[in-house]
Backbone atoms as SQL, in Angstrom:
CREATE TABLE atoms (id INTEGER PRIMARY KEY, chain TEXT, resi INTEGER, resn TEXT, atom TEXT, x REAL, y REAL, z REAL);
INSERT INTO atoms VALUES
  (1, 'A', 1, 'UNK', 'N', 115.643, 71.985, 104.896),
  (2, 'A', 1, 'UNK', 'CA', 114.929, 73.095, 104.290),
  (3, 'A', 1, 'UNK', 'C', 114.798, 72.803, 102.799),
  (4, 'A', 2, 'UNK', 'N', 113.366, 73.232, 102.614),
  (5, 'A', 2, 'UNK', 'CA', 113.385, 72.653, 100.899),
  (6, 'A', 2, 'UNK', 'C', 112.939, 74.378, 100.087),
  (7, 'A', 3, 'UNK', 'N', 113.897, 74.928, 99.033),
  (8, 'A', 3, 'UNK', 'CA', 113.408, 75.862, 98.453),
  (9, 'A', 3, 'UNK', 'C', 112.681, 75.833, 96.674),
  (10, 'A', 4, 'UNK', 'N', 111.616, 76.085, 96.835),
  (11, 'A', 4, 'UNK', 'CA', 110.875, 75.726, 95.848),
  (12, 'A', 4, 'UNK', 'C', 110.552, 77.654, 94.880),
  (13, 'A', 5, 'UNK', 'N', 110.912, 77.111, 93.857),
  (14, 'A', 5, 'UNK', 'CA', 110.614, 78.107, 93.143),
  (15, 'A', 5, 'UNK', 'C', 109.139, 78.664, 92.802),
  (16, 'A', 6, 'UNK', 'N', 108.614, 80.232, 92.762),
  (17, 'A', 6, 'UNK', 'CA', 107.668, 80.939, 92.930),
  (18, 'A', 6, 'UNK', 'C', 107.476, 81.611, 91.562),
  (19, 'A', 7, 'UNK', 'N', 106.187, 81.541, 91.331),
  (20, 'A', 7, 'UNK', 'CA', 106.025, 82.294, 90.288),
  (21, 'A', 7, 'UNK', 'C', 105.997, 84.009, 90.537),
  (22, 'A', 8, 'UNK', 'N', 106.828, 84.777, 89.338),
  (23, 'A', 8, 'UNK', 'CA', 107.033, 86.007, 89.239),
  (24, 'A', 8, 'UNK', 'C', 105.644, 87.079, 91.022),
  (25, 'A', 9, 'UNK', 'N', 106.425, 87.875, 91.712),
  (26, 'A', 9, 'UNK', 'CA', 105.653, 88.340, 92.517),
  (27, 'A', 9, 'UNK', 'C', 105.219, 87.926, 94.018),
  (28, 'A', 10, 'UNK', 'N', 105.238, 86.648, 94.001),
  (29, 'A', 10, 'UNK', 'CA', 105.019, 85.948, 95.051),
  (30, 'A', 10, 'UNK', 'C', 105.755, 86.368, 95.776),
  (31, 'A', 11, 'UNK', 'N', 106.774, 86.781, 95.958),
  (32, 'A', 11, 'UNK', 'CA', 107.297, 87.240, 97.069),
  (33, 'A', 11, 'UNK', 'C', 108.600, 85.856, 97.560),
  (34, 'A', 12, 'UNK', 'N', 108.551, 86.287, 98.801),
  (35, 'A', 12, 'UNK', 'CA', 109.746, 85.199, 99.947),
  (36, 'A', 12, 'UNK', 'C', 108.635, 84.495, 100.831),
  (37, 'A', 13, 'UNK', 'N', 108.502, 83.413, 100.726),
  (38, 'A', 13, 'UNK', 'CA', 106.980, 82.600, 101.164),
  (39, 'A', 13, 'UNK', 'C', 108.266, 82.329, 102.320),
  (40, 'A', 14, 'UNK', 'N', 107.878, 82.416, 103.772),
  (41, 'A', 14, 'UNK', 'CA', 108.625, 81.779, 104.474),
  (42, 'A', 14, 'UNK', 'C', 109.163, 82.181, 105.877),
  (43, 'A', 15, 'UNK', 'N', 110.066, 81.968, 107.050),
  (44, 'A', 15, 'UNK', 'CA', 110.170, 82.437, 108.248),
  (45, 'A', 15, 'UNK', 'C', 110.813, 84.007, 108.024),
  (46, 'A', 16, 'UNK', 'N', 110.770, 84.989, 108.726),
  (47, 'A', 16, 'UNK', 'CA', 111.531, 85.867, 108.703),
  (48, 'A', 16, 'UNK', 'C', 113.353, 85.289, 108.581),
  (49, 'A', 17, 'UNK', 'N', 113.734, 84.535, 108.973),
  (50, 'A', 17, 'UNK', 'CA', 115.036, 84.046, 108.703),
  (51, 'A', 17, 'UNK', 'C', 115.436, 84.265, 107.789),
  (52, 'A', 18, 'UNK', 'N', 114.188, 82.743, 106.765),
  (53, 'A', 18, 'UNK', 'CA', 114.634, 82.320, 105.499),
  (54, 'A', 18, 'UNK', 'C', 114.290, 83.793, 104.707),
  (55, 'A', 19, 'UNK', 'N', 113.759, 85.083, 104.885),
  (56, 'A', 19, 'UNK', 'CA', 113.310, 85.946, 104.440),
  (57, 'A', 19, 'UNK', 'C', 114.436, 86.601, 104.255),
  (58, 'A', 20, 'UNK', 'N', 115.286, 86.971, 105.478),
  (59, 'A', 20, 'UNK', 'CA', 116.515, 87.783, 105.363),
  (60, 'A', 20, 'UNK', 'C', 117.394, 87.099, 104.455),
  (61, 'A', 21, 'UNK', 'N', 117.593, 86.003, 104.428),
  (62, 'A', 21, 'UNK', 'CA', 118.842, 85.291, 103.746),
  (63, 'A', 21, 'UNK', 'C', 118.630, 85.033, 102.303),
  (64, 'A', 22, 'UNK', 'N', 117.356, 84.756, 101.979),
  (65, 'A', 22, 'UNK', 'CA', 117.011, 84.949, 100.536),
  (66, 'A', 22, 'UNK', 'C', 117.098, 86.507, 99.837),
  (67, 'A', 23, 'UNK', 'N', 116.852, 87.188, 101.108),
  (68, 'A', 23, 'UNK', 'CA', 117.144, 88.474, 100.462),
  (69, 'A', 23, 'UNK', 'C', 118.381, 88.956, 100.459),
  (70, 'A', 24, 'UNK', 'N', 118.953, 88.792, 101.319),
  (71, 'A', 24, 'UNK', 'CA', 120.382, 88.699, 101.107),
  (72, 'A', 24, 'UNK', 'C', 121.313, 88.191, 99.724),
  (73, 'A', 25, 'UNK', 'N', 120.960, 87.062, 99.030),
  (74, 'A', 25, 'UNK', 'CA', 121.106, 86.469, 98.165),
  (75, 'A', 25, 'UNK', 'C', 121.052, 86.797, 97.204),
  (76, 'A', 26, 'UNK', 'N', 119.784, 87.809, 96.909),
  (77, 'A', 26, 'UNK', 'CA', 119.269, 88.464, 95.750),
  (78, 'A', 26, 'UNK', 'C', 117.929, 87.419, 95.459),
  (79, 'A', 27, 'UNK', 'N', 117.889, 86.565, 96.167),
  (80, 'A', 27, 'UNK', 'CA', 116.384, 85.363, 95.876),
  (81, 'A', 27, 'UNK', 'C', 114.612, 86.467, 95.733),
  (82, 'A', 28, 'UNK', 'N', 114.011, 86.915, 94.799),
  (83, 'A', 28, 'UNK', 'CA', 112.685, 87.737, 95.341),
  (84, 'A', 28, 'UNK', 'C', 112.044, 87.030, 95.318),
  (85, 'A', 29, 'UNK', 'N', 111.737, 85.650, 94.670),
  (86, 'A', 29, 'UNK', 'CA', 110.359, 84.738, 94.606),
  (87, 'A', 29, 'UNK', 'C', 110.274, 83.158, 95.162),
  (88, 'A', 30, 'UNK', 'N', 110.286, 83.067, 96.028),
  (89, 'A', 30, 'UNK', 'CA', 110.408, 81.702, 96.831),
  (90, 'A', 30, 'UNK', 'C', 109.808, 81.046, 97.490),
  (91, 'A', 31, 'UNK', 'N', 109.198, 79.559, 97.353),
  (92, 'A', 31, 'UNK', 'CA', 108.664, 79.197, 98.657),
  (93, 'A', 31, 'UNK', 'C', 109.522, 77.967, 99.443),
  (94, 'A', 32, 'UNK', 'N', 109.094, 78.231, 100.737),
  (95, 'A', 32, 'UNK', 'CA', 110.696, 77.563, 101.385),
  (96, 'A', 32, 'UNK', 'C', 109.528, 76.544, 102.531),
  (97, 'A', 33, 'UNK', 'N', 109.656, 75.543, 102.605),
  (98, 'A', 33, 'UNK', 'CA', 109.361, 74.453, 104.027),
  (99, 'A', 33, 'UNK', 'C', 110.830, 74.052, 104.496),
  (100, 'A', 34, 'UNK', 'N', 109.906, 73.502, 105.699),
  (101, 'A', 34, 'UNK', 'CA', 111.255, 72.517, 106.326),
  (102, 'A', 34, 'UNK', 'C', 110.635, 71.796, 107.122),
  (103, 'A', 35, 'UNK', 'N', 111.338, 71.157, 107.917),
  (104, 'A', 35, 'UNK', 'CA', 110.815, 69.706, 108.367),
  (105, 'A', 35, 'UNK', 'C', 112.104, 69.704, 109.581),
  (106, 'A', 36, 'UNK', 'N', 111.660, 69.088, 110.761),
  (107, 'A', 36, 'UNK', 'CA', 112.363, 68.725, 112.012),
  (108, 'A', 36, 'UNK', 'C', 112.800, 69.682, 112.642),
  (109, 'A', 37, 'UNK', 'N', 113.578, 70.039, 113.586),
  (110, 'A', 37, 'UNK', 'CA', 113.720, 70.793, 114.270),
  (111, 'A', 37, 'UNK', 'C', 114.278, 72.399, 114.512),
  (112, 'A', 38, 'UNK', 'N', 113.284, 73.566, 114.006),
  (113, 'A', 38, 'UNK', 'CA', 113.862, 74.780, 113.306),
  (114, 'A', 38, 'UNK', 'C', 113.566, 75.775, 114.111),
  (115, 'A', 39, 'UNK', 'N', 113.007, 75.707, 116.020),
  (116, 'A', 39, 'UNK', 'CA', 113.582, 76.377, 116.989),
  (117, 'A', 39, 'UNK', 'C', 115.036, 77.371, 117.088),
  (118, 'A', 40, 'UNK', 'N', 116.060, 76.615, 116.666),
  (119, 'A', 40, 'UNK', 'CA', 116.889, 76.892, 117.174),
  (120, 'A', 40, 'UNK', 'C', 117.885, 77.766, 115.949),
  (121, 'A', 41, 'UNK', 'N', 117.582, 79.043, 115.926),
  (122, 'A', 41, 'UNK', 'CA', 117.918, 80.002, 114.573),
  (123, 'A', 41, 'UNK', 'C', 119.160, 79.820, 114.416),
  (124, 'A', 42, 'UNK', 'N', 119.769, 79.808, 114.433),
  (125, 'A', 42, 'UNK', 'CA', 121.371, 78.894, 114.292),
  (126, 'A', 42, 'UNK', 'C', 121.478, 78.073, 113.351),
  (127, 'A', 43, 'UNK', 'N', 120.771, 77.166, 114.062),
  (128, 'A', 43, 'UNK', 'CA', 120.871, 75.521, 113.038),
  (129, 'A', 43, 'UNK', 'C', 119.833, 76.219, 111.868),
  (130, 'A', 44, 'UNK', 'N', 118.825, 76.927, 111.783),
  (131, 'A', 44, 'UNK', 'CA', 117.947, 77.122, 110.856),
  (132, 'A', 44, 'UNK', 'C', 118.804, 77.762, 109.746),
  (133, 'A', 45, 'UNK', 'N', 119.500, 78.369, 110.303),
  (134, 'A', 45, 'UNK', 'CA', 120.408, 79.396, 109.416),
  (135, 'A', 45, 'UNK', 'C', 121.000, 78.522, 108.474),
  (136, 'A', 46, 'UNK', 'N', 121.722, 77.739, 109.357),
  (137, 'A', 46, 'UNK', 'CA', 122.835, 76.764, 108.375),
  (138, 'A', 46, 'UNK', 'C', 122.174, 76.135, 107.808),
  (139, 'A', 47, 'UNK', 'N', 121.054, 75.779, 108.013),
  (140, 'A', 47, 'UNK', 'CA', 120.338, 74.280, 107.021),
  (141, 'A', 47, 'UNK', 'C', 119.465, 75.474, 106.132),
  (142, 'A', 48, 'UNK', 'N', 119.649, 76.656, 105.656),
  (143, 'A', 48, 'UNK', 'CA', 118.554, 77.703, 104.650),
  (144, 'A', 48, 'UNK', 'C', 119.765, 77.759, 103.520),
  (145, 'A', 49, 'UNK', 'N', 120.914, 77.974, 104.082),
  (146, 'A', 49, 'UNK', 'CA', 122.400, 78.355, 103.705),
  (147, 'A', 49, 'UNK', 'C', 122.430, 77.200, 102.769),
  (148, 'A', 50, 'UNK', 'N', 122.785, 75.984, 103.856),
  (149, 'A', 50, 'UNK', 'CA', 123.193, 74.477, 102.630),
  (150, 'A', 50, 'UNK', 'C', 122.404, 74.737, 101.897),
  (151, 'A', 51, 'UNK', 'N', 120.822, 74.758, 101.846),
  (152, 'A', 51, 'UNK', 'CA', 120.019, 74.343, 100.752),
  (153, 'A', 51, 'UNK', 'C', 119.873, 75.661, 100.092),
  (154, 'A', 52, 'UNK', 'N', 120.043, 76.717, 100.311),
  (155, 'A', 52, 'UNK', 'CA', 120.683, 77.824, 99.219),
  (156, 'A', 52, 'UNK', 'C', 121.891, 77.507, 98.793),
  (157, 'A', 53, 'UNK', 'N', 123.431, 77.165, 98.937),
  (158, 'A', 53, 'UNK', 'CA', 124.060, 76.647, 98.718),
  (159, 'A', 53, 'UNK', 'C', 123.881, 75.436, 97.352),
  (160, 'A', 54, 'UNK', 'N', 123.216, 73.986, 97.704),
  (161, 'A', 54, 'UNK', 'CA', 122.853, 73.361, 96.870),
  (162, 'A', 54, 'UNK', 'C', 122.230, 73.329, 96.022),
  (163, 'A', 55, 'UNK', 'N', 121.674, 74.840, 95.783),
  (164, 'A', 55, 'UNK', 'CA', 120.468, 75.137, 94.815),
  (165, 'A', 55, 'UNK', 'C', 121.813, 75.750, 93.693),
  (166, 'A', 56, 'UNK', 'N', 122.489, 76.500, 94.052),
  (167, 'A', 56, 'UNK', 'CA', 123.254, 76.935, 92.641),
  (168, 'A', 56, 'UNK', 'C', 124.263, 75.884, 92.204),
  (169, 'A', 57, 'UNK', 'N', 124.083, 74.719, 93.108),
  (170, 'A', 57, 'UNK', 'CA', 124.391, 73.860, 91.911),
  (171, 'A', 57, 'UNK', 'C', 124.631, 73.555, 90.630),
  (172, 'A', 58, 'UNK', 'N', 123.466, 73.471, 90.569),
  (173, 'A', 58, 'UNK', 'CA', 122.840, 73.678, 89.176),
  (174, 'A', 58, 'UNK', 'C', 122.723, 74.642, 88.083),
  (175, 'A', 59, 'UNK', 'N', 123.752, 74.480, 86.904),
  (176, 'A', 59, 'UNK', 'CA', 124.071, 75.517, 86.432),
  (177, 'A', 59, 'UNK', 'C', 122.327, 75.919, 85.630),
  (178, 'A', 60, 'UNK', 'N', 122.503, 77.067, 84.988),
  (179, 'A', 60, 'UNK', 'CA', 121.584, 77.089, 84.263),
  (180, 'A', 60, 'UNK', 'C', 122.110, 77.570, 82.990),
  (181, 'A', 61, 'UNK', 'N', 121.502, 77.814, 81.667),
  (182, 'A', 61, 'UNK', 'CA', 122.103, 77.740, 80.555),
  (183, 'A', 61, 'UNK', 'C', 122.726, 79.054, 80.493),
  (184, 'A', 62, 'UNK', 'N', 122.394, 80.614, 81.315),
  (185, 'A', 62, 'UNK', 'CA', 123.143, 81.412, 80.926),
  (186, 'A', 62, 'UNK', 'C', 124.367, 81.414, 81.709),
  (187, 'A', 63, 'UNK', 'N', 125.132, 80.403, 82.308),
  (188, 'A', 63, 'UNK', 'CA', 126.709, 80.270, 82.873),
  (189, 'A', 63, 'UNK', 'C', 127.079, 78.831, 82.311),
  (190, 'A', 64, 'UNK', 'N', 127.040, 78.156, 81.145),
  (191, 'A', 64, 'UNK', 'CA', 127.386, 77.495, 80.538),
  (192, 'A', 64, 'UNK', 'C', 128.732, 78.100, 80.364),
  (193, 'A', 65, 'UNK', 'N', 129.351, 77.235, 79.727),
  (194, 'A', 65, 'UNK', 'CA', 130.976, 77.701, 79.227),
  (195, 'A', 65, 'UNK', 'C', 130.224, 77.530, 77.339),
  (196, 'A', 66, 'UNK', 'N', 131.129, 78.428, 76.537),
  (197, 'A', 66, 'UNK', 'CA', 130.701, 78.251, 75.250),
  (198, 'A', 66, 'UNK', 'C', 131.216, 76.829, 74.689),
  (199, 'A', 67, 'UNK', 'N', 130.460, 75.967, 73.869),
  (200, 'A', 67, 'UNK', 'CA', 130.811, 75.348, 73.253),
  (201, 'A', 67, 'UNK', 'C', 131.668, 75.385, 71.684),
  (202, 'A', 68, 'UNK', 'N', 132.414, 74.788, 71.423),
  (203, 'A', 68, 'UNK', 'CA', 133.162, 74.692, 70.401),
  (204, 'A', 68, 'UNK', 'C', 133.489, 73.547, 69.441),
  (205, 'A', 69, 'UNK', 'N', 132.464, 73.560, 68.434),
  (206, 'A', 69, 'UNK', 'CA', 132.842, 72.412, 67.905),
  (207, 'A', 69, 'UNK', 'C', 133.649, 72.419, 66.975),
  (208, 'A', 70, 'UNK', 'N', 133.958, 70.931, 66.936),
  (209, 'A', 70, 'UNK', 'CA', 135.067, 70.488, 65.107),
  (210, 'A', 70, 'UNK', 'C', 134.068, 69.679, 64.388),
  (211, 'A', 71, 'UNK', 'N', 134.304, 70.282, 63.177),
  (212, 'A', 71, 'UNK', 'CA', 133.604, 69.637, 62.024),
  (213, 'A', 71, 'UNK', 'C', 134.306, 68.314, 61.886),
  (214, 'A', 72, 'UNK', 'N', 133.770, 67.113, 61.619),
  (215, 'A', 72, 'UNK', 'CA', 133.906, 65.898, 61.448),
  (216, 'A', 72, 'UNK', 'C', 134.364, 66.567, 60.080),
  (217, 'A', 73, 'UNK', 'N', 135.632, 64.916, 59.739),
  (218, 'A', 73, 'UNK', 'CA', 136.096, 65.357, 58.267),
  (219, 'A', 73, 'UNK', 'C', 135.040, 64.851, 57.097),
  (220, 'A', 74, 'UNK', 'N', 134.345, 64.154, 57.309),
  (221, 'A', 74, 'UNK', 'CA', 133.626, 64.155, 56.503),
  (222, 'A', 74, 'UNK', 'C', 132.561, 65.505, 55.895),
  (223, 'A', 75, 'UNK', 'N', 132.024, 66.087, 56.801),
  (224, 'A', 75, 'UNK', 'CA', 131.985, 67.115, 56.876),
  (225, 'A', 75, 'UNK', 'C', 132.730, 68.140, 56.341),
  (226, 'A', 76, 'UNK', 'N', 133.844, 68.225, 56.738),
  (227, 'A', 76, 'UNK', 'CA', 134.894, 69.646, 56.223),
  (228, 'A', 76, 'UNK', 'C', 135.219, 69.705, 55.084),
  (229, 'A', 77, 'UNK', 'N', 134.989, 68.173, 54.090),
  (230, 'A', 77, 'UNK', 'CA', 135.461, 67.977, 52.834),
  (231, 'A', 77, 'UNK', 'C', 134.214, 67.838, 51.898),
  (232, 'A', 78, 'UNK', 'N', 133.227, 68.231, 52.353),
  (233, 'A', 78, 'UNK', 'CA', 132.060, 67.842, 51.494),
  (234, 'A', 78, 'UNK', 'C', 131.955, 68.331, 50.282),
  (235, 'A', 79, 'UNK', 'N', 132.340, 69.971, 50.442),
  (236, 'A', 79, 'UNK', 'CA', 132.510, 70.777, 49.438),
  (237, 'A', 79, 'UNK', 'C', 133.267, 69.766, 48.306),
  (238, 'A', 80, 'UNK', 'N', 134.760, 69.719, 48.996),
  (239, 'A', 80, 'UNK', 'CA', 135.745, 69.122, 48.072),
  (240, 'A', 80, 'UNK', 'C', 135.274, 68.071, 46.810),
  (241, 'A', 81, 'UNK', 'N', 134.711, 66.910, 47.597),
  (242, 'A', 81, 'UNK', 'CA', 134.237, 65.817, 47.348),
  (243, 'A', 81, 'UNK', 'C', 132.761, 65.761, 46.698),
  (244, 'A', 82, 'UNK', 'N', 132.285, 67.069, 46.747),
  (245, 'A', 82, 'UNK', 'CA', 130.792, 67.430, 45.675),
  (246, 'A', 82, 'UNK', 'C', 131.193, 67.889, 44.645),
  (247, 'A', 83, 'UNK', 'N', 132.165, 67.929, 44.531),
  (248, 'A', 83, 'UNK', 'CA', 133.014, 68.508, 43.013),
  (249, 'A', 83, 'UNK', 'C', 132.926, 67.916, 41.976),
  (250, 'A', 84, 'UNK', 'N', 132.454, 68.313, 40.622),
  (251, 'A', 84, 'UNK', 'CA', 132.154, 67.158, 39.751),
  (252, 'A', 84, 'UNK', 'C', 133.333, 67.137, 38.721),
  (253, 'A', 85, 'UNK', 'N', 134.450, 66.077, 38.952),
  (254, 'A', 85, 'UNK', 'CA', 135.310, 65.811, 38.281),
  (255, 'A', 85, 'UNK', 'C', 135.411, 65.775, 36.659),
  (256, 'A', 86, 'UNK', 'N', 135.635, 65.750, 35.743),
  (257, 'A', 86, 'UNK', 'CA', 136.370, 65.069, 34.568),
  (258, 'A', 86, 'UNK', 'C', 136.385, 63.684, 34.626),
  (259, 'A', 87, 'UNK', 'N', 135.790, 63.292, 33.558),
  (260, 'A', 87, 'UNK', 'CA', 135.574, 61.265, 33.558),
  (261, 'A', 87, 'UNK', 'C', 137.231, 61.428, 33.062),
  (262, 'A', 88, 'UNK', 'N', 137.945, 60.500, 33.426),
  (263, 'A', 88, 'UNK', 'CA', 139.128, 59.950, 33.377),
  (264, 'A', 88, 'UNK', 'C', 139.523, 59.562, 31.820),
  (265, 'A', 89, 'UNK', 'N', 139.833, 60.046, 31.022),
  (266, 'A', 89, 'UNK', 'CA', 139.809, 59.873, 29.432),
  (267, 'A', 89, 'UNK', 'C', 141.115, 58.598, 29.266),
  (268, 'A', 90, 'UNK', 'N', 140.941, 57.209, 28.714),
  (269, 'A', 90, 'UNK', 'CA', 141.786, 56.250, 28.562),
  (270, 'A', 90, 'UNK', 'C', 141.836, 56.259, 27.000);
């Protein structure tokens, strides 16, 4: 089963199956094929599932973990080191 993303409205493109289970999901815009043998609502189920399943894979940027960076020391001391010293009086 391949689920392909729908633009806004389109609806659940697809068998009554894949219809219930996307809706189930919370999925509203989808278009779904498949290929080989999808008689048998059972097996259809499980192979809508995996490939719903394998679709949240993929994170998307709003479940990122936050990033945190460290300033390189070069960086952290710039201030320091833009400081305009006193010439060294000999």
């Amino acid at each position: 089963v391949r689920l392909i993303p729908a633009p806004r409205g389109s609806g659940i493109v697809g068998s009554m199956t894949t219809k219930k289970i996307m809706s189930f999901a919370g999925v509203t815009d989808i278009f779904s094929c498949s290929c080989g043998h999808t008689r048998t609502k059972g097996n259809f189920m499980k192979a809508t599932f995996a490939a719903l399943k394998a679709s949240y894979g993929y994170l998307t940027p709003d479940l990122w973990k936050p990033t945190h960076f460290v300033k390189h020391p070069y960086q952290e001391f710039t201030d320091y080191l833009a400081q305009s010293k006193p010439a060294p009086s000999y």
